[in-house]
N, C-alpha and C positions, 0 to 999 in steps of 0.2 A: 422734776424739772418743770413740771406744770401746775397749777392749780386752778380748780374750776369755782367758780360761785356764781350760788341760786340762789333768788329770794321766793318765797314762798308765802303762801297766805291761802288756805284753804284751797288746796290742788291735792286733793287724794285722787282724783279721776289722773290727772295726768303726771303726780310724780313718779313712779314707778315708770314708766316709760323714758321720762326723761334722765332720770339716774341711768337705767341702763344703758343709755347713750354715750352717759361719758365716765365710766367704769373703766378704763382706758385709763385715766386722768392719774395723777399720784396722789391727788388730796380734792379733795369734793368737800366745802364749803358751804352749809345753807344757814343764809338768813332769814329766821320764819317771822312771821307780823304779828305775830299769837294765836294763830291757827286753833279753832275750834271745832274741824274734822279729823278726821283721822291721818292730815298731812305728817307733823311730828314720829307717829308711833311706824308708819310705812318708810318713813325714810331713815328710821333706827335700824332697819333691814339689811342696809348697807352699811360701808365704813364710811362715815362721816362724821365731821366736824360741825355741830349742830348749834346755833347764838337765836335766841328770843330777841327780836328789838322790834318795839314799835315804831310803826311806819310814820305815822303823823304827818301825811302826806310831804313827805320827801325822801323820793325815791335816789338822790345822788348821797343824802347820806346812809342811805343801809347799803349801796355800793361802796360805798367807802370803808366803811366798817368791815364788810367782805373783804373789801382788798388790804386793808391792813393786816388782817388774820392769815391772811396766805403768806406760804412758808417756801414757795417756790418761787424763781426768778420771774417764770411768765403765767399771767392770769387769765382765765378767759371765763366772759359772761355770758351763760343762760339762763333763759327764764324757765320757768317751771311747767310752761305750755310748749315748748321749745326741745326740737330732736337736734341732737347732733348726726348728721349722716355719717356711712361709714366712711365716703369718700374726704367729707370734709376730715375727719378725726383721723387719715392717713394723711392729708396736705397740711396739717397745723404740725403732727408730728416730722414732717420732713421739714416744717418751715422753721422751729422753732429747734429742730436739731443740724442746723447749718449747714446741712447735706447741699444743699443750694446755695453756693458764694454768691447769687445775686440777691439772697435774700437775710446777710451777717448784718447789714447795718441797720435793720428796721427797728424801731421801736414798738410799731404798733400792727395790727392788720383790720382794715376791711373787708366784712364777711356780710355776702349774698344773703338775704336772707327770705324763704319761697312761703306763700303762705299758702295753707289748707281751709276754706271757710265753708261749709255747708256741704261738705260732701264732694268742692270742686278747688283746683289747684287755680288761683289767681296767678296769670300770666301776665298780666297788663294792669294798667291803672296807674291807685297809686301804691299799690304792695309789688307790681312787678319790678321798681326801678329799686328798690331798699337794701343800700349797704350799710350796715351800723360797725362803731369801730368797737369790737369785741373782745380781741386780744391783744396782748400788749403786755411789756416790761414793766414789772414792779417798781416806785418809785420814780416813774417819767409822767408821770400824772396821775389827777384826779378826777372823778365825775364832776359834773355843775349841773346847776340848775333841779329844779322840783318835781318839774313833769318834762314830758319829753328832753330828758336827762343825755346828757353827752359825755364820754370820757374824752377828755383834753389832751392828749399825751404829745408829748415833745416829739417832732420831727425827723428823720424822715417816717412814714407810716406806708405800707403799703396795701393792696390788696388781694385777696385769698380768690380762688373760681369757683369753689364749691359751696352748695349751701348749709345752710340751718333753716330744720323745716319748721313750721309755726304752725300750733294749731289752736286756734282761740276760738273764740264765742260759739259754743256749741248749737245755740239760739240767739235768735233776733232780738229776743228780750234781755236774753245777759248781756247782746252784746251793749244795748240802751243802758243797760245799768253801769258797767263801767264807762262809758262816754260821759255818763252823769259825772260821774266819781272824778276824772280826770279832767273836765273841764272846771269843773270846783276846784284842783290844785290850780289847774293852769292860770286862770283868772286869777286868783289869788297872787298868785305870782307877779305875773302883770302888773299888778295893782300897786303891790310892793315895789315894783323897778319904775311907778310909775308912768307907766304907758300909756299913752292919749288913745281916745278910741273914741271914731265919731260914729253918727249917729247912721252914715252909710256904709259904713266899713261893716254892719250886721248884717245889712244886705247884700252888697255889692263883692265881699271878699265871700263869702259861702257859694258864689253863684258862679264866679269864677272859677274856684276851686274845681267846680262839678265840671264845667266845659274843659276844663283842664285834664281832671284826672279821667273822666270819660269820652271827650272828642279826641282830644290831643295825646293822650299818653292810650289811647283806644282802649278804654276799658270796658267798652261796648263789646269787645271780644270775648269776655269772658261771662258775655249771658245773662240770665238774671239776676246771679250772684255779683258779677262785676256790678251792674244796677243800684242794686240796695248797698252793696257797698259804697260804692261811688256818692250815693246819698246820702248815708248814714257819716260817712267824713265829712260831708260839708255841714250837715246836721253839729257834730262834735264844732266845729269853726264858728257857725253861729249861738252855740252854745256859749263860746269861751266869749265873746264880744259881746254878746247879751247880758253875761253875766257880769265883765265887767263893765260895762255901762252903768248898768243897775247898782251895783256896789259903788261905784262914786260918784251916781246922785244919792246916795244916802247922807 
């Protein structure tokens, strides 16, 4: 009835955890990037459906290719850093087996999603407000876009109460290294949809962001960790503006 898919790209520290999260599922799914750790050989441990495709920075097409591979009515995405709670993998299966008549006509769901960053559960900011649409009927749409990637799905969609716990950047340094990575798709992109970008908007929208995601959504709450977080995204913002800038004054 269900099908999950993962993309993958060198996660031996956290695929094993997250497999066993959604073991549950009837069909598990992974798209790996080419993986040059021992992600591939750990997730042959389980029963899955295993596809190589390079990334080439677009992450809405190796979603896509996930979800045409599945073989079940409804699909659901996680990432490879990414737990299914038990709570959630009980309300997707009530949601998804119609048990609930207020939830037969959905096509899609909104899923809460809690992050774990330095040893502390962020409650505020901007990881405490984060619903991504997850799951969803096969054939009611498709991912878009490069980076900060979205699945499209036909209407009505609703939303899920339980989360999906995340746990990323294990250090301050990975987490700089993917900010790098991501802001080189995103800008790119940009670039491509040609998008204006002036020469205040490197300043002024990074600056915002941080009173935003730290005064206003209080991510002063969550201590140092909310801090360097809270920084480090505005950091990732004036990455993407600086970068493109610079790429079209070339």
């Amino acid at each position: 009835m269900i099908s999950v898919v993962i993309l993958t790209k060198n996660e031996e520290r956290n695929i094993k955890k997250c497999l066993e999260s959604v073991k549950w599922c009837d069909e598990i799914i992974i798209v790996d990037d080419n993986s040059s750790d021992r992600t591939p050989e750990i997730a042959k441990r389980y029963k899955i459906s295993l596809f190589s495709n390079p990334l080439n920075g677009d992450f809405s097409s190796a979603r896509n290719l996930g979800l045409s591979k599945a073989k079940n009515e409804w699909v659901l995405f996680v990432d490879s850093d990414e737990v299914v709670s038990d709570a959630l993998a009980y309300e997707i299966s009530n949601a998804i087996g119609l048990k609930d008549q207020n939830l037969r006509n959905f096509n899609g769901f909104y899923i809460r999603r809690s992050d774990f960053i330095w040893g502390k559960q962020l409650k505020y900011g901007e990881t405490g407000y984060i619903k991504l649409l997850r799951l969803g009927r096969k054939g009611f749409g498709q991912w878009q876009g490069k980076a900060h990637e979205r699945w499209e799905i036909e209407r009505p969609v609703g939303k899920l109460v339980n989360p999906l716990f995340h746990f990323p950047h294990d250090t301050l340094e990975e987490f700089l290294r993917e900010i790098n990575f991501y802001t080189d798709i995103r800008a790119g992109e940009l670039k491509d949809n040609n998008k204006r970008i002036f020469f205040w908007d490197i300043l002024f929208y990074p600056l915002g962001k941080f009173v935003v995601n730290y005064i206003f959504k209080r991510g002063f709450m969550d201590g140092i960790q909310g801090l360097v977080f809270a920084i480090s995204m505005s950091f990732h913002s004036f990455l993407v503006r600086g970068k493109l800038w610079l790429q079209k004054e070339k």
